[in-house]
GUKEDO-525159 format. One line per 4 residues: their letters; for each residue x, z, y of C-alpha. Coordinates in Angstrom, 2 decimals. Each point is the difference from the previous one (the first is absolute). Example, Ala and Ser with C-alpha at 12.3 -4.5 7.8 and 13.67 -1.06 7.14 Angstrom:
! GUKEDO-525159
AS> 12.30 7.80 -4.50 ~ 1.37 -0.66 3.44
//
This chain:
! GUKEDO-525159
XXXX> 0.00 0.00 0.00 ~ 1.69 -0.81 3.51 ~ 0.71 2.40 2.25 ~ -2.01 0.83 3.03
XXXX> 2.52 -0.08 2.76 ~ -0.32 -0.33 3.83 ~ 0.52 -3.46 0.48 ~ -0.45 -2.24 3.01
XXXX> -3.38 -0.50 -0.39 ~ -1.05 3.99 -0.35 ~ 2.10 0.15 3.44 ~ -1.73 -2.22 1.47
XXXX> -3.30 1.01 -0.61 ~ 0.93 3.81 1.44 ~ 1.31 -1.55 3.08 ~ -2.97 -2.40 0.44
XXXX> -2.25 3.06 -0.65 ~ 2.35 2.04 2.66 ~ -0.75 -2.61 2.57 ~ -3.71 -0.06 -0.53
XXXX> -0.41 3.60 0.36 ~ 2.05 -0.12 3.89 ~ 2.53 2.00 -1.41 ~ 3.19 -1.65 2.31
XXXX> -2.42 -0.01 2.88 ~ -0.78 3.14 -0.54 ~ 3.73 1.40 0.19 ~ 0.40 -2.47 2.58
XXXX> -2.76 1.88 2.19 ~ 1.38 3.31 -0.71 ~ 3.67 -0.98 0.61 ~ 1.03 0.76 -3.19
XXXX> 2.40 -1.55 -2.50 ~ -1.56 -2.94 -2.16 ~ 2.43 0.06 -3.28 ~ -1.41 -0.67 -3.48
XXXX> 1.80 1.16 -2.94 ~ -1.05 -0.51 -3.87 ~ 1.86 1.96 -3.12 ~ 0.53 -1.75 -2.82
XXXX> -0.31 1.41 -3.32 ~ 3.11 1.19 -2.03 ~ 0.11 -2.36 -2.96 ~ 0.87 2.11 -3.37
XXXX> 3.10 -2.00 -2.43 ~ -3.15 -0.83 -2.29 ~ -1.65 -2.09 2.65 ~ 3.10 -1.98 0.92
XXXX> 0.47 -0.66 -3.84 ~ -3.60 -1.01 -0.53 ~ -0.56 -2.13 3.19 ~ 3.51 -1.15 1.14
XXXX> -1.03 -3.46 0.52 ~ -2.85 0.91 2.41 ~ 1.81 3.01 1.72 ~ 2.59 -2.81 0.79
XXXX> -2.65 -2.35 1.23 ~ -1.41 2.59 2.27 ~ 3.51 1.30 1.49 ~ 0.53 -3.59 1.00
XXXX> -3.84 -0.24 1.50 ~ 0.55 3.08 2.28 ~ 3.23 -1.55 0.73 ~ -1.18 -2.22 1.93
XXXX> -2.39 2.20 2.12 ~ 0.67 0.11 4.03 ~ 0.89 3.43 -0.31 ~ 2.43 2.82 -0.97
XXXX> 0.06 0.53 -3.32 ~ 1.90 3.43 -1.14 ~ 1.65 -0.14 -3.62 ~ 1.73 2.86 -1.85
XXXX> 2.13 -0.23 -3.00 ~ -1.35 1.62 -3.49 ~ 2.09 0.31 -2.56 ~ -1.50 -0.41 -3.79
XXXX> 1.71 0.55 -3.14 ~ -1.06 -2.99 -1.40 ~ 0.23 -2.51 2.67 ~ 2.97 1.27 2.71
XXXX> -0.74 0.36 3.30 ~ -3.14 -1.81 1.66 ~ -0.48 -0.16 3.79 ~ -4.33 0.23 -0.07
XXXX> -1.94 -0.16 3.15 ~ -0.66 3.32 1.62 ~ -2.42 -0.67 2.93 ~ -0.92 -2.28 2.61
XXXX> 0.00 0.65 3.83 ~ -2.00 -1.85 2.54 ~ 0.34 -0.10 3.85 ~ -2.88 -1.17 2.04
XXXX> 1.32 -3.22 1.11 ~ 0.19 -1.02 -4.15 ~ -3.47 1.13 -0.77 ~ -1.01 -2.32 2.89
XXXX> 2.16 -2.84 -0.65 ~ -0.32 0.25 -3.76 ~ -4.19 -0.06 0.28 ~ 0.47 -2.74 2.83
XXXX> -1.87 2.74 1.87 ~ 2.10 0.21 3.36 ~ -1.65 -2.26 2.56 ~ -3.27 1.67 -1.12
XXXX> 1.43 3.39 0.39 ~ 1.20 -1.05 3.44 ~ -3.30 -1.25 0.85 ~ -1.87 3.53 -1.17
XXXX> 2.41 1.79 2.33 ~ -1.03 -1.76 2.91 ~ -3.65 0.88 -0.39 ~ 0.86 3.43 -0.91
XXXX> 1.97 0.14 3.24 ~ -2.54 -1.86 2.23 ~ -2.16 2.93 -1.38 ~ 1.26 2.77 0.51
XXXX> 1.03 -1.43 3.66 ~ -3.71 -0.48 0.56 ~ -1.69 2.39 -2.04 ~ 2.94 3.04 -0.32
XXXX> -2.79 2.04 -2.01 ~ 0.10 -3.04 -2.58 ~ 3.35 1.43 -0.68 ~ -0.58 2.74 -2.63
XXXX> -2.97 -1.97 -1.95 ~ 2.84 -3.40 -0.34 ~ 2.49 2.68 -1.14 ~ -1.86 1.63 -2.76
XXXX> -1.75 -3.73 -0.99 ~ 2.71 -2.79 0.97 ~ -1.79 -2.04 -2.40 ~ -2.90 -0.44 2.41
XXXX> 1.79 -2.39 2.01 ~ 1.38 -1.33 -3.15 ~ -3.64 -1.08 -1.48 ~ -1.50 -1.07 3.69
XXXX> 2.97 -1.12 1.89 ~ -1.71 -3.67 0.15 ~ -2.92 1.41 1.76 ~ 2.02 3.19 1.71
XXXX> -0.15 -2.07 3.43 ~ -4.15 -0.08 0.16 ~ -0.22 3.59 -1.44 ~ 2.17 1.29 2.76
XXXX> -2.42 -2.05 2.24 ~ -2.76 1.74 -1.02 ~ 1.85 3.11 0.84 ~ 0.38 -0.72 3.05
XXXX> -3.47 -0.38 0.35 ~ -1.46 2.67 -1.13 ~ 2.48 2.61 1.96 ~ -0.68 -2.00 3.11
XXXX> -3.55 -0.38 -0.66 ~ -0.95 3.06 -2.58 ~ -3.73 0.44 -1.06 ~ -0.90 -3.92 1.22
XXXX> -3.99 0.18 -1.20 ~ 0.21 -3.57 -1.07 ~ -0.14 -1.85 -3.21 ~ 3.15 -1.62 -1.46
XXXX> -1.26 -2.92 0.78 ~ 0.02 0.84 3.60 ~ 3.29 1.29 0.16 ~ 2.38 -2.32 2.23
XXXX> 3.58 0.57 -1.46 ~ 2.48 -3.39 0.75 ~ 0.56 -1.64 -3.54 ~ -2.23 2.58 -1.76
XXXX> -3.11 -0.85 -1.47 ~ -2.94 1.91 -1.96 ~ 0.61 -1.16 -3.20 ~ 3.62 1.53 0.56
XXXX> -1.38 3.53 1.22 ~ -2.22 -0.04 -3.05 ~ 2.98 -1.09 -2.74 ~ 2.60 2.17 1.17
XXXX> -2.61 3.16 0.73 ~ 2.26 2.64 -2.04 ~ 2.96 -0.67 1.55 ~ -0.86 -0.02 3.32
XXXX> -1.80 3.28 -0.59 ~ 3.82 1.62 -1.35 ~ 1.70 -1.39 3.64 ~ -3.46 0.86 2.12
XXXX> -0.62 3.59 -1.30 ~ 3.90 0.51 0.91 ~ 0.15 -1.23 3.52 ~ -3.63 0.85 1.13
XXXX> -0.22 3.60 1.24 ~ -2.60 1.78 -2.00 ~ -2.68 0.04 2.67 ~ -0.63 -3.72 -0.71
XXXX> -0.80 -0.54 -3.56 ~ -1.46 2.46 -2.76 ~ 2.12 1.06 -1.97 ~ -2.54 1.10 -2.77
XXXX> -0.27 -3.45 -1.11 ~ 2.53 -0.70 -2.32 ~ -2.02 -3.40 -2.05 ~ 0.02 -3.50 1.57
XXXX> -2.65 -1.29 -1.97 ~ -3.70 0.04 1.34 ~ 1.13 -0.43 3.57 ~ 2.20 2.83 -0.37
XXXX> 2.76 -1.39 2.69 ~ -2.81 -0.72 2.58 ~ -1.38 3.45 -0.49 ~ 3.50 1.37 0.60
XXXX> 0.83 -1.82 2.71 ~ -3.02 -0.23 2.03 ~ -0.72 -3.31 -0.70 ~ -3.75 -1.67 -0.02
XXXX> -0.84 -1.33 -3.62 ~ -3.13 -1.41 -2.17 ~ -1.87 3.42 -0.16 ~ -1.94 0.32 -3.29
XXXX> -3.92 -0.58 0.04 ~ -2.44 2.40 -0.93 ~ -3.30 -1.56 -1.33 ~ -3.49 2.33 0.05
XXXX> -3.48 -1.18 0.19 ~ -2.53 1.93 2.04 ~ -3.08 1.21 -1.98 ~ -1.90 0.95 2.83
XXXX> -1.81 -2.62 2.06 ~ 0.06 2.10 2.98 ~ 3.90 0.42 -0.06 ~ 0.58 -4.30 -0.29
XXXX> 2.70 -1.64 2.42 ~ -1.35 -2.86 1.32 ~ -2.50 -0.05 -2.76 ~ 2.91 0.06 -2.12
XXXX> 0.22 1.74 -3.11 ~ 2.90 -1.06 -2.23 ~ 2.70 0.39 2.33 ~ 4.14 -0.25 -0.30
XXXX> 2.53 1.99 2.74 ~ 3.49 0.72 0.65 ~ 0.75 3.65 -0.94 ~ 0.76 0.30 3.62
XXXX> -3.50 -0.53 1.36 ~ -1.56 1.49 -2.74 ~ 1.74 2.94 0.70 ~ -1.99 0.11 3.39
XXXX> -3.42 -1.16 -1.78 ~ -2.54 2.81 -0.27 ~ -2.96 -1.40 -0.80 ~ -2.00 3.47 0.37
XXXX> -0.70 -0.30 -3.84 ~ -0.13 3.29 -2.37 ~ 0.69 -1.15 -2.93 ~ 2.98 -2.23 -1.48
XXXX> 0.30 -1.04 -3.52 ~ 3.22 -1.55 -1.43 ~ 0.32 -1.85 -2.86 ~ 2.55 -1.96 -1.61
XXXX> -1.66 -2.89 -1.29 ~ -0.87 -2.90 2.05 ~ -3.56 -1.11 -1.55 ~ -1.19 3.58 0.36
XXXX> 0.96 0.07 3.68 ~ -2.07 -3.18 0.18 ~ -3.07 1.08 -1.88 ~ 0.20 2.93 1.32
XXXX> -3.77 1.65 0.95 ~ -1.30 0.75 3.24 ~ 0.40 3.18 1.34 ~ -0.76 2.25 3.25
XXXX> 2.84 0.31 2.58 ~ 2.44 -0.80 -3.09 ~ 2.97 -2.98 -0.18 ~ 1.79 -1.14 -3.05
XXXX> 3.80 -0.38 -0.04 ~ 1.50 -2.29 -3.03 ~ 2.91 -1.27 -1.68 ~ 2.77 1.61 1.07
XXXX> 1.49 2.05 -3.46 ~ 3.37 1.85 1.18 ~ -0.44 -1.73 2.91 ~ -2.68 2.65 1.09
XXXX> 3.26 1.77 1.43 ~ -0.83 -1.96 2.61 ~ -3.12 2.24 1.34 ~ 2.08 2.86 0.34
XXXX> 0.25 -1.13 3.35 ~ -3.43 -0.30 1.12 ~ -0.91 3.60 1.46 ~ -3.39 -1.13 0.35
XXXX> -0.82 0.28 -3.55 ~ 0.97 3.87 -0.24 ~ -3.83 0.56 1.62 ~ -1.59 -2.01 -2.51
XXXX> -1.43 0.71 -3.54 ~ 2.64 -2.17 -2.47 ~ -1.16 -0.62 -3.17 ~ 2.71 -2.35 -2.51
XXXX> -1.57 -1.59 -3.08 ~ 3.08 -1.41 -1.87 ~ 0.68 -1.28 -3.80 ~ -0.30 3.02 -2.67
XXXX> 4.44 0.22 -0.75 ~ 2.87 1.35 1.47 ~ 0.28 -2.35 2.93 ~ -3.47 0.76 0.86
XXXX> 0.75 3.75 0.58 ~ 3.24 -0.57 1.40 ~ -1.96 -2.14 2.85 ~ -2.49 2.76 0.09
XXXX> 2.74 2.48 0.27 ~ 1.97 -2.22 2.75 ~ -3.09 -0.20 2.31 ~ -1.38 3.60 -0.63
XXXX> 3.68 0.74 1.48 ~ -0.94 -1.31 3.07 ~ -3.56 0.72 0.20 ~ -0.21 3.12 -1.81
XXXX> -4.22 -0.42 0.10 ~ 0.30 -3.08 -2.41 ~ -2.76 0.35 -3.15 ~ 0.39 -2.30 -3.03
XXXX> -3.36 -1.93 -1.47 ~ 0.18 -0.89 -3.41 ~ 3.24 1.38 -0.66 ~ -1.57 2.70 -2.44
XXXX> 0.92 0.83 -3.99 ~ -4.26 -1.17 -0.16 ~ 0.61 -3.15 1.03 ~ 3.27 -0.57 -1.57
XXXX> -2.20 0.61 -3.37 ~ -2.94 -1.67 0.93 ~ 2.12 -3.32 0.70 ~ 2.66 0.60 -2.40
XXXX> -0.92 -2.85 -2.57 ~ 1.19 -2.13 2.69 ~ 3.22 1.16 0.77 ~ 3.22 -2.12 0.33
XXXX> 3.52 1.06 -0.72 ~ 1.63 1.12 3.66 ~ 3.19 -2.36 -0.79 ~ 2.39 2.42 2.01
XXXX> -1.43 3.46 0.65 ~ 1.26 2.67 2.69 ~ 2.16 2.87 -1.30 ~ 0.47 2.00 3.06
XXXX> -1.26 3.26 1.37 ~ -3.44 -0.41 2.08 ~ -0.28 2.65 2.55 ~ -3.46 -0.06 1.64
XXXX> -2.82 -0.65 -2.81 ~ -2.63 2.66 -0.65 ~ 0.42 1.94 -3.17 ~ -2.23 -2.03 -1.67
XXXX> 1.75 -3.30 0.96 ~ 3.32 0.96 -0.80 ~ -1.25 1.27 -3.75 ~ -1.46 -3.80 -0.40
XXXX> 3.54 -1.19 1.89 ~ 2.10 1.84 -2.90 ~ -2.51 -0.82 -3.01 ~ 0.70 -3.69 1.62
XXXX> 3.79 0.23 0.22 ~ 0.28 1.90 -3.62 ~ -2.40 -2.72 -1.52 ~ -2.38 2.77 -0.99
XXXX> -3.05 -2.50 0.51 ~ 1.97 -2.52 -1.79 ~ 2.94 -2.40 0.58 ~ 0.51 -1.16 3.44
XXXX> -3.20 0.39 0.53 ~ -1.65 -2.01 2.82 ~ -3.51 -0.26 1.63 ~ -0.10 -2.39 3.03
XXXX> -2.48 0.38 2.63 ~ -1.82 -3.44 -0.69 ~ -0.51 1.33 -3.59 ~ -2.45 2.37 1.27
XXXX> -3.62 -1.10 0.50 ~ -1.06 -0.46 3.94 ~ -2.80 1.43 -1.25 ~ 1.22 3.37 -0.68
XXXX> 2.47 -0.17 2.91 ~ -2.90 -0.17 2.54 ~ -1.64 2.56 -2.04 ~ 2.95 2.06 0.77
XXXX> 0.10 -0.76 3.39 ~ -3.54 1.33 0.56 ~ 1.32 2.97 -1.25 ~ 2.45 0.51 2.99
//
């Protein structure tokens, strides 16, 4: 079996992971020393006799390396005295030139030093994470545009698409979102972006930055004639203005499912709010709704009570209809297997709901059990209804 020695090849893969990871930049930055040195394994007499062909081949490979190769003499019994290599050192100047890396490396030090001279607290982040300006330096020109931007003009109250940045457009903003948000939340004092939001994703770097974006609609339907818009009764708004809605309703019901938002009954000084899942997070925000009477129907499994449990956080007055152990046996012929069910700790259902949430989770009622809300007869929902 051949040996497994540190040839070329190995060497070169450690110095072309080296270079990836900013490590010469890095001592660069902090002034210090850049000098790479690799040990080479003692080889034992038995290895020379075994593989003398390829140990030959491989002292004549490393031979011809750019760099300083140290060899000490080993004496064996068998086979006289052997000069073997012992290690390898590398200056800075051969990792460069041996990776063909040193106009490149030239080139990151310029934008690192245009930088700092424009941006000195961009000093420390570069330091720790050279290999930022390694992985954007084609675009490091427009990001540092956008910089400038946003410290001359923090907190703009536009949309992207609005913004007017020389050479810049939207499309960039929107690709290059996470690292902009690295160089921005350095530079920018704290007073003009919040810092609690850490995720880019759902508008995240607009939020942060006090930028204007595509606000997510809230759909309702009124079921009180008295309390139309317009005559309108199926109506769509940014959470922004229906934040500052109030129809002078009592009641709001809230259910998941689209076609029972739409079929939804008539009722006295009541609206309907559907189809929003998780995305009922989104209400938190409405103070409005903390003088109303809530009531959530969702689907009979976990993710139902987690809603439930999500919105009765914010609106501690939220009852459940036809989230009961009666109906769950009533309608349980018709259940469906709940493909990936929640595991997690629910912390504001009544007694009653959190036994049927654990019977749920623990498959007590059977496996991944399931009852959707359009399995239940409208019938018996506006039965239950009348109830309220």
């Amino acid at each position: 079996m051949p040996l497994k020695l540190q040839t070329k090849q190995t060497i070169t893969k450690k110095l072309t992971t080296l270079y990836t990871k900013g490590e010469h930049l890095k001592a660069y930055l902090k002034k210090e020393p850049f000098e790479l040195n690799f040990t080479f394994k003692r080889l034992s007499q038995k290895n020379i006799e075994s593989s003398f062909n390829q140990i030959n081949q491989w002292i004549k490979e490393l031979n011809q390396l750019p760099f300083e190769i140290e060899f000490v003499s080993v004496s064996y019994r068998s086979l006289g005295e052997q000069s073997l290599p012992r290690s390898v050192t590398i200056t800075r100047e051969q990792f460069l030139f041996y990776l063909g890396k040193k106009g490149e490396f030239d080139r990151h030090i310029f934008l690192l030093e245009e930088s700092f001279s424009t941006f000195p607290l961009l000093k420390a982040l570069l330091t720790k994470e050279p290999k930022l300006i390694m992985e954007y330096a084609d675009v490091w020109d427009r990001l540092l545009r956008v910089c400038h931007y946003f410290v001359a003009s923090p907190q703009p109250n536009l949309y992207v698409r609005e913004l007017e940045i020389e050479g810049v457009d939207s499309k960039f903003i929107e690709q290059y979102k996470r690292v902009l948000d690295r160089l921005l939340e350095t530079i920018l004092e704290p007073k003009f972006y919040n810092g609690e939001i850490t995720k880019m994703a759902h508008y995240g770097f607009e939020k942060k930055y006090g930028l204007k974006y595509d606000l997510p609609s809230i759909r309702f339907r009124i079921l009180d004639e008295q309390h139309y818009i317009c005559g309108l009764d199926d109506v769509s708004l940014p959470l922004n203005l229906f934040k500052n809605l109030n129809l002078g309703c009592t009641n709001v019901y809230i259910t998941e499912n689209k076609i029972n938002g739409l079929s939804f009954p008539k009722r006295k000084d009541s609206i309907v709010i559907f189809g929003l899942g998780y995305g009922i997070e989104l209400l938190k925000e409405v103070a409005w709704l903390k003088t109303k009477n809530i009531y959530y129907w969702g689907d009979i499994d976990t993710h139902g009570f987690a809603i439930l449990s999500q919105i009765r956080g914010y609106f501690s007055q939220t009852q459940s209809i036809l989230m009961d152990e009666q109906t769950l046996m009533r309608f349980k012929s018709l259940a469906v297997v709940e493909s990936k069910p929640f595991l997690g700790v629910l912390s504001h259902l009544s007694k009653d709901e959190e036994l049927l949430f654990d019977g749920l989770k623990y498959n007590i009622y059977g496996e991944q059990l399931r009852i959707e809300q359009e399995r239940i007869s409208f019938s018996e929902f506006k039965l239950n209804l009348n109830l309220i």
